[in-house]
C-alpha positions as CSV (number, residue, x, y, z in Angstrom):
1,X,-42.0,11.5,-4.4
2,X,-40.1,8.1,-4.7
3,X,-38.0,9.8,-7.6
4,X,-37.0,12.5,-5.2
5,X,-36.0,10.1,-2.1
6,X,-33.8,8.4,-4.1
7,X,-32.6,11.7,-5.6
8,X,-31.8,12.6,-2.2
9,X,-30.3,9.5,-1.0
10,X,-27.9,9.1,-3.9
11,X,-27.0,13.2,-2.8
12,X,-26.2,12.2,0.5
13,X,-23.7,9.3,-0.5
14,X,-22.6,11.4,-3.0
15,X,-21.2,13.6,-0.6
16,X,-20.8,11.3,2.0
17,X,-18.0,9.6,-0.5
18,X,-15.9,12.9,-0.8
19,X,-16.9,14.2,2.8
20,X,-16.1,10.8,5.0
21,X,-11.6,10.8,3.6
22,X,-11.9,14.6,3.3
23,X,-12.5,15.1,7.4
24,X,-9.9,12.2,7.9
25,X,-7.3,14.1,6.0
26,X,-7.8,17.6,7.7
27,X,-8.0,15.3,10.9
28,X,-4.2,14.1,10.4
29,X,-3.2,17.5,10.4
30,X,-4.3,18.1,14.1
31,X,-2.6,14.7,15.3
32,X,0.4,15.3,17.8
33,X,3.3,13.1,18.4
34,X,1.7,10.2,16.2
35,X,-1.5,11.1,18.9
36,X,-5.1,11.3,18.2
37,X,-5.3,15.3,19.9
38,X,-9.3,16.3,20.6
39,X,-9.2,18.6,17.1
40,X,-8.5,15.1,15.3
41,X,-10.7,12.9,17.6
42,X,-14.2,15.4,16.3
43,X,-12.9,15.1,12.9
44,X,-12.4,11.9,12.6
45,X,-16.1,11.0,14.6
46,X,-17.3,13.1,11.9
47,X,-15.2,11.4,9.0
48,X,-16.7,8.1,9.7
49,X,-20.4,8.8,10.3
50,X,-20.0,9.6,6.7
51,X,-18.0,6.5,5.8
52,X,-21.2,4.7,6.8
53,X,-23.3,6.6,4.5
54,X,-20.6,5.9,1.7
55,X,-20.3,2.5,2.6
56,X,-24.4,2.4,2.2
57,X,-23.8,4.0,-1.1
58,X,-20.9,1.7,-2.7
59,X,-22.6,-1.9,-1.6
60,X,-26.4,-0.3,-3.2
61,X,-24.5,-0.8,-6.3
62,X,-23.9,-4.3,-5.7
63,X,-27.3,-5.3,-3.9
64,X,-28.7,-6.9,-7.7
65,X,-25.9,-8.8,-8.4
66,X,-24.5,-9.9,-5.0
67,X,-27.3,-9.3,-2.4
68,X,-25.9,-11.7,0.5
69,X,-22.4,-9.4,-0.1
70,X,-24.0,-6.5,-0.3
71,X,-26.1,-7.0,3.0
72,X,-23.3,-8.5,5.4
73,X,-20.7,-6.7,3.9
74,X,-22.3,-3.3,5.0
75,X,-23.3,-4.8,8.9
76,X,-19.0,-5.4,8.3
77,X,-18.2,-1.8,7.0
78,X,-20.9,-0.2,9.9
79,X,-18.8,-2.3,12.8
80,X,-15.8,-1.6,11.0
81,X,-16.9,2.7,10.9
82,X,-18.0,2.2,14.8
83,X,-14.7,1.3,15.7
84,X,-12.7,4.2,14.0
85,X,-15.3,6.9,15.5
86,X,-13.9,5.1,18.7
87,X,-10.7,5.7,18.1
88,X,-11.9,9.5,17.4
89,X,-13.8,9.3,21.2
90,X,-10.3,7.9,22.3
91,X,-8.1,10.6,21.6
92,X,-10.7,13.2,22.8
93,X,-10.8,11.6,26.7
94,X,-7.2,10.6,26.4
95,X,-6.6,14.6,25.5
96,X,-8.5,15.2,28.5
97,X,-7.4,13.3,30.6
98,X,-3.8,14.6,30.0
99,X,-2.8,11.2,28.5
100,X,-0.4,13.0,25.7
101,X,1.6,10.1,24.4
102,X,1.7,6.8,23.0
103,X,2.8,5.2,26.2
104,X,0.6,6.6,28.4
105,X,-2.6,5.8,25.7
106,X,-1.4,2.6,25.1
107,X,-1.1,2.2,29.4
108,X,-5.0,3.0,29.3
109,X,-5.6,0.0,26.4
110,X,-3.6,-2.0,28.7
111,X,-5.7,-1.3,31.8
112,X,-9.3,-1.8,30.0
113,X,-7.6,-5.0,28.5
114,X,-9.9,-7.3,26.0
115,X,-12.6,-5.2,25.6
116,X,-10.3,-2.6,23.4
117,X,-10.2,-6.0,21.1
118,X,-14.0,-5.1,20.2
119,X,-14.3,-1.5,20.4
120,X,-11.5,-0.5,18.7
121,X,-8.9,-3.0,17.3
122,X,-11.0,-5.6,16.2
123,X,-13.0,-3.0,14.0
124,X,-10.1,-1.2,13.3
125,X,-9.1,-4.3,11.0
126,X,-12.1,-4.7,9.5
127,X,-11.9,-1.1,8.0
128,X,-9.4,-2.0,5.6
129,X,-10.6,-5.2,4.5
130,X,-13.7,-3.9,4.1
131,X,-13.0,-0.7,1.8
132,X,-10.5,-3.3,-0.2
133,X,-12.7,-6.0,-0.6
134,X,-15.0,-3.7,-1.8
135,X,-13.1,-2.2,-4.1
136,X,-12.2,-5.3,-5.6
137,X,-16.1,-6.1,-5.9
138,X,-17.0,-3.1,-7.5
139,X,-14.1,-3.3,-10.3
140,X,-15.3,-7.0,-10.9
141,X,-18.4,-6.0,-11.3
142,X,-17.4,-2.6,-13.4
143,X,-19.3,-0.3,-11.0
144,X,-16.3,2.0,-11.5
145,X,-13.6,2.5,-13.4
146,X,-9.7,1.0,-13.2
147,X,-8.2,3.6,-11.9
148,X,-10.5,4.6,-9.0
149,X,-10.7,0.7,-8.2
150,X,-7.4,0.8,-8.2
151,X,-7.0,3.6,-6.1
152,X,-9.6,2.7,-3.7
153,X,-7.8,-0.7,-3.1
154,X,-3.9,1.0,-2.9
155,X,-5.6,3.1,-0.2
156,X,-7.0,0.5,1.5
157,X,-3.9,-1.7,2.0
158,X,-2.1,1.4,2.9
159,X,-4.6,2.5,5.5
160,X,-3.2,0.2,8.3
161,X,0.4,0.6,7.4
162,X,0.6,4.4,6.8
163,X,-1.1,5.0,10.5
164,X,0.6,2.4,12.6
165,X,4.1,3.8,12.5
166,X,2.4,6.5,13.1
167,X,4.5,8.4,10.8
168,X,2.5,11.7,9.6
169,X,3.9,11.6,5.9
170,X,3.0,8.4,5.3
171,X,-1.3,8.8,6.6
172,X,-0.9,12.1,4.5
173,X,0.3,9.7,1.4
174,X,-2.5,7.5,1.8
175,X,-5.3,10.2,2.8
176,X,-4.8,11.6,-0.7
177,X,-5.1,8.3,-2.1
178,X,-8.7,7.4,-0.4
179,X,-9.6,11.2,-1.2
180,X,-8.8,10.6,-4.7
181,X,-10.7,7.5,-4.8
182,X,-13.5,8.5,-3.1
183,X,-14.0,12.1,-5.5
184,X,-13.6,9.4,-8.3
185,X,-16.2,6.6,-7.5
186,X,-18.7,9.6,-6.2
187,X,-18.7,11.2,-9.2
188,X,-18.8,8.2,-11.4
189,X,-21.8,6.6,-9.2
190,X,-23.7,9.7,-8.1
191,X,-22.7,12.8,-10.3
192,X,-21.6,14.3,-13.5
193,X,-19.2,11.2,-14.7
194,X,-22.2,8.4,-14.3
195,X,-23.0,7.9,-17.7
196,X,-19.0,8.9,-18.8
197,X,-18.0,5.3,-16.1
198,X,-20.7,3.1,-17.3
199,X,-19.3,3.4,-20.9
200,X,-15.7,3.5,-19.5
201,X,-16.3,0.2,-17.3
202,X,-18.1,-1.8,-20.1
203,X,-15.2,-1.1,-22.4
């Protein structure tokens, strides 16, 4: 029975990894103006409850060899996932509230006024840092290979500067980049390539 929980669990994450930048990247498509619409606010609420089962998955990799990391960097990535399903639940009651532009949402942030810092932009930073300090943890440790390291870190760092121009080319650049990561380290942790990346890694 224990085999086929964990079975199960490493299923879920396995998913959850390719599932979680997948949503985000149909999400973009629904965006209007540089503006979270309702479409992309339910996509991206779904996108990130799976980024905290992948999260879950990535730092159970780590949990042997850096257990302190591998516990608070998760409480991190959960806050860190909270926030952009916030930013999801944002642009569905800004959509119905008729508040259709940047100035008008950013009006709204102004009005609530510090608490934003904690439900959304506070977190919002931390998502980032948390996939690339990850990333950097699971190539030292050679959880995963070079290039999706690699990849999962280049998307990282481009996650805050390809969504605050709010320039739709640029999130589209980067979504492929965490998709591509994220296909990568799922297969190599939870699927076919396992055994292929352990050999790869210890290289």
């Amino acid at each position: 029975m224990e085999n086929q929980n964990t079975k199960l669990q490493q299923t879920i994450w396995g998913f959850s990894l390719v599932l979680a930048p997948l949503f985000i990247a149909i999400a973009q498509f629904f965006w209007r103006n540089g503006v979270v619409t309702t479409s992309a606010g339910v996509l991206q609420v779904l996108s990130f409850t799976c980024w905290i089962f992948a999260f879950q998955g990535m730092f159970h990799q780590l949990k042997a060899e850096l257990p302190r990391y591998a516990v608070l960097g998760f409480v991190v990535a959960v806050y860190a996932c909270i926030g952009g399903n916030n930013f999801g639940v944002d642009g569905i009651y800004s959509e119905a509230m008729g508040l259709e532009t940047l100035d008008a949402g950013s009006q709204l942030h102004a009005q609530i006024g510090v608490p934003t810092i904690v439900y959304l932009f506070l977190p919002g930073i931390l998502f980032p840092l948390s996939l690339l300090v990850l990333g950097i943890q699971l190539l030292r440790k050679k959880k995963v290979s070079r290039l999706a390291g690699a990849l999962l870190c280049i998307g990282a760092v481009c996650f805050p500067l390809s969504r605050m121009p709010r320039i739709d080319l640029l999130a589209h650049i980067d979504n492929v980049l965490l998709l591509a990561s994220h296909v990568l380290i799922s297969s190599e942790l939870f699927g076919s390539r396992r055994t292929v990346s352990k050999t790869a890694t210890t290289a």
